[in-house]
C-alpha positions as CSV (number, residue, x, y, z in Angstrom):
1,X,0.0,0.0,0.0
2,X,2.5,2.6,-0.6
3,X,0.2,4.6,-2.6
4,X,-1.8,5.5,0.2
5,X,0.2,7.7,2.2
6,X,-0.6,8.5,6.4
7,X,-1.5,12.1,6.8
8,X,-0.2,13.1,10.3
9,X,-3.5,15.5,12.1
10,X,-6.6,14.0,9.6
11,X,-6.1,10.3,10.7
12,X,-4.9,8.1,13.4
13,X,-1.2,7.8,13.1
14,X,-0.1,4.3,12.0
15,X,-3.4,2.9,10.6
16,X,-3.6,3.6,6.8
17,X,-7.6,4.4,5.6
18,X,-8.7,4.8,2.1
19,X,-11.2,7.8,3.1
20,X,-8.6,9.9,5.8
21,X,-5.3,9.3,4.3
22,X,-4.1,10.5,1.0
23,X,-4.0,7.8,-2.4
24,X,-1.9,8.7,-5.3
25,X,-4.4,6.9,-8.2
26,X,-1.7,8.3,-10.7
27,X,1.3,6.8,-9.2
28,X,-0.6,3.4,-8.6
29,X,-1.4,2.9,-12.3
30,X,1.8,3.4,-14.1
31,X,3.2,1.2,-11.2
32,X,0.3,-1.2,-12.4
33,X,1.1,-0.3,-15.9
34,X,4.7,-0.8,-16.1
35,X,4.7,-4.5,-13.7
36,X,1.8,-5.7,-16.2
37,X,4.1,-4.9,-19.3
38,X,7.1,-6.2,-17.8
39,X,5.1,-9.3,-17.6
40,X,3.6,-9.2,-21.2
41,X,7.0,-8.9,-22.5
42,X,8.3,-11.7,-20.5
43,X,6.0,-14.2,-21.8
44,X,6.2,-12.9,-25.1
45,X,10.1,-13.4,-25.5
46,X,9.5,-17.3,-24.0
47,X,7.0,-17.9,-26.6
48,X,9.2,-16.9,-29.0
49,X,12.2,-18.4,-28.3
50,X,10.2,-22.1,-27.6
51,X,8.6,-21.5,-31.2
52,X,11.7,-20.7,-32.6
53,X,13.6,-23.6,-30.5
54,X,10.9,-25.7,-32.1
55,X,11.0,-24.5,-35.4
56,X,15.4,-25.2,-35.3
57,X,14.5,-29.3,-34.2
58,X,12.1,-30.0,-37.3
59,X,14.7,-28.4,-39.2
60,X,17.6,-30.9,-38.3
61,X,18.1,-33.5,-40.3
């Protein structure tokens, strides 16, 4: 939760709320974003390089 940050004088101190302490929605999407992509790209390259792995083998005499 470190998009939700503890206001010190609106909430109690060491308890994080959604509706007294302050949320970056921003910062919390690209950080979504960008781990989701990472991801994407990751499985993309392994597909790849198994189809292409595969493609070699039937190629080999």
């Amino acid at each position: 939760m470190i998009f939700i940050i503890d206001q010190p004088g609106v909430s109690v101190t060491g308890r994080l709320s959604i509706l007294e302490d302050v949320l970056y929605p921003r910062s919390f999407l690209l950080n979504t974003l960008f781990w989701l992509l990472l991801a994407k790209l990751v499985v993309s390259t392994v597909r790849y390089l198994w189809k292409v792995r595969r493609r070699d083998r039937r190629l080999r005499p």
